[in-house]
Steps between C-alpha positions, in 0.01 A plus 500: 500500500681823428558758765492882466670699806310845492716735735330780702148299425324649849553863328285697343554360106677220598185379698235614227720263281470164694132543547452516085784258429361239751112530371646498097760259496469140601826252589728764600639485846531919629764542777459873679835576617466817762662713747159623643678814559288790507346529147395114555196341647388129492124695513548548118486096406349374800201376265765253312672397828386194500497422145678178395713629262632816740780496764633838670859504554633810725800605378722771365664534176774692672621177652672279271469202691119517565463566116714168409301305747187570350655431135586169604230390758225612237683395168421858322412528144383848494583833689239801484724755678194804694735518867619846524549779700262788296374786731675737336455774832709207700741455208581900601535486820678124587649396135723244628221234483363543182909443367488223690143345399478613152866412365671284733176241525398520131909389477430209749206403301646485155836364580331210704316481157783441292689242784174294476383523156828517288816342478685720315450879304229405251490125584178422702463165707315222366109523587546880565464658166167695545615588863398893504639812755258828441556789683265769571593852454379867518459801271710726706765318392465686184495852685268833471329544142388814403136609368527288223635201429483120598754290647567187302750212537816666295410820756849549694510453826531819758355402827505839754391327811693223731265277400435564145897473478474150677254357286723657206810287609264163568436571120821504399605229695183263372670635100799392575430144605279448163894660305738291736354227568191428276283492797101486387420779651181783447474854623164701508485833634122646589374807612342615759279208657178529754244213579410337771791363759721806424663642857323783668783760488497525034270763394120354433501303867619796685248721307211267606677451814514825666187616316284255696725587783383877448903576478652728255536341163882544424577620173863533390611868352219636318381142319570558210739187421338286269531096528361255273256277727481094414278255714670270651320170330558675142885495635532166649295342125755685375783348707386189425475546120892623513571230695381185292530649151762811532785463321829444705717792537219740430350819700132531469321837626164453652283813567139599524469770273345699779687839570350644802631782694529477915244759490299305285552174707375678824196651353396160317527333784296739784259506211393122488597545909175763513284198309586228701583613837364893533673693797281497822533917486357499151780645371721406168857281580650729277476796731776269729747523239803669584823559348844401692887566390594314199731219490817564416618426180113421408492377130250737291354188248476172475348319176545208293471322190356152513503455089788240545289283713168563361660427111744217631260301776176630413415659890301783503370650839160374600388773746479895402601742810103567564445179536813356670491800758139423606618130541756636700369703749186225552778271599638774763151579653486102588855496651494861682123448631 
């Protein structure tokens, strides 16, 4: 039976994944391998927990050892690489972890790849042809674009955060492996993701958050930088797609085509907010938003061009914003209530 070892699977995407993977493939063995450190929570796949073909595995990628182990013990055929450090605020203020996360454990991962799988630069092992690594990556690897423009795979990398430069050298170490070594390896890079399961402190949870909270909504600068929104299930069907039928050594981009503003975010958001759950005072959510001191080094836009893997593996987002965002903040009500 083959095995796929999903890293950072009680996250945010990384969870979202194993939930669709489990329902729509059959005869695959999924091994979570997590840290549970704070961005992780065995809340996000307690629903599969007990599903026969699902076994959690708490570890951390920055440990070589604890990565071999699981190699062996488990026999691994695939790798879906999601565990990384990627709150860009804490990137800012304590960058030491997302170096250590983001390039030393992607190294631990693919060089206990290549131990197990090959024998030798280019020559794989016997039974281990169709053994695949795939490593998730970011947009922000690709820097700030201005008001025009779309970032696609030949874009050149200039990352302007911590972590945005972290993700940038996981990149280039996941390149080099396919070059060197002949490793099968696949890199997507999304944008900006929000769904269900995501962690309370990225922008749509802490808008519905401290709205129903009656906090201040915090806005960064005047909201005016512009991300391009994808729901998490159109990312993880697109994961999936990269993953069986990408082509080794290739980037795919996957995005949403849905630009939105932070201003626009917020005012989306207290607007379904009024619908479903109207303030006890009668008045709008919006009136709670407030702006607060931009981050530094705060990329203006974000947005990218998914023709590769629309043209190549025939994806194509299921879920416009309007409807994704209502899913969203449905699925927030339940949990905050």
């Amino acid at each position: 039976m083959p095995t796929l070892l999903i890293t950072g699977g009680a996250g945010f995407i990384g969870s979202n994944f194993i939930l669709h993977f489990l329902k729509a493939n059959e005869g695959t063995r999924v091994i979570n391998f997590d840290a549970l450190t704070y961005a992780g929570d065995l809340q996000n796949v307690q629903e599969i927990s007990s599903h026969p073909l699902y076994t959690f595995v708490k570890g951390d990628i920055t440990d070589r050892r604890q990565v071999e182990k699981v190699f062996d013990e488990y026999n691994v055929e695939g790798v879906i690489h999601f565990a990384a450090e990627s709150h860009v605020d804490n990137s800012i203020s304590g960058p030491e972890a997302f170096i250590r996360t983001n390039i030393n454990g992607t190294f631990n991962l693919l060089d206990t790849a290549r131990h197990r799988w090959m024998k030798a630069p280019f020559q794989v092992h016997a039974g281990k042809e169709k053994n695949r690594f795939l490593h998730i990556s970011t947009d922000e690897v690709f820097g700030s674009l201005g008001a025009t423009g779309l970032f696609s795979e030949t874009t050149a990398y200039a990352p302007n955060s911590p972590y945005s430069a972290s993700k940038a050298g996981s990149d280039m170490l996941v390149r080099s492996y396919f070059h060197t070594y002949g490793l099968n390896v696949v890199t997507t890079n999304c944008s900006n993701n929000y769904g269900p399961r995501q962690h309370k402190e990225k922008l749509i949870p802490t808008i519905i958050r401290t709205a129903l909270a009656e906090k201040p909504i915090p806005i960064y600068g005047d909201g005016k930088n512009v991300r391009d929104w994808l729901y998490v299930l159109d990312h993880v069907k697109g994961i999936e797609l990269a993953f069986k039928n990408g082509k080794a050594g290739e980037t795919y981009n996957i995005g949403g085509k849905n630009e939105r503003t932070n201003n626009q975010i917020a005012q989306t958001v207290c607007v379904i907010l009024n619908e479903l759950r109207p303030r006890k005072n009668g008045k709008p959510y919006q009136e709670l938003i407030t702006y607060v001191a931009d981050r530094a080094g705060h990329d203006k836009r974000y947005a990218i061009d998914a023709t590769k893997i629309e043209r190549e593996l025939k994806w194509k987002a299921e879920e416009t914003f309007e409807t994704g965002i209502r899913k969203t903040v449905k699925w927030y009500l339940e949990k905050f209530n």
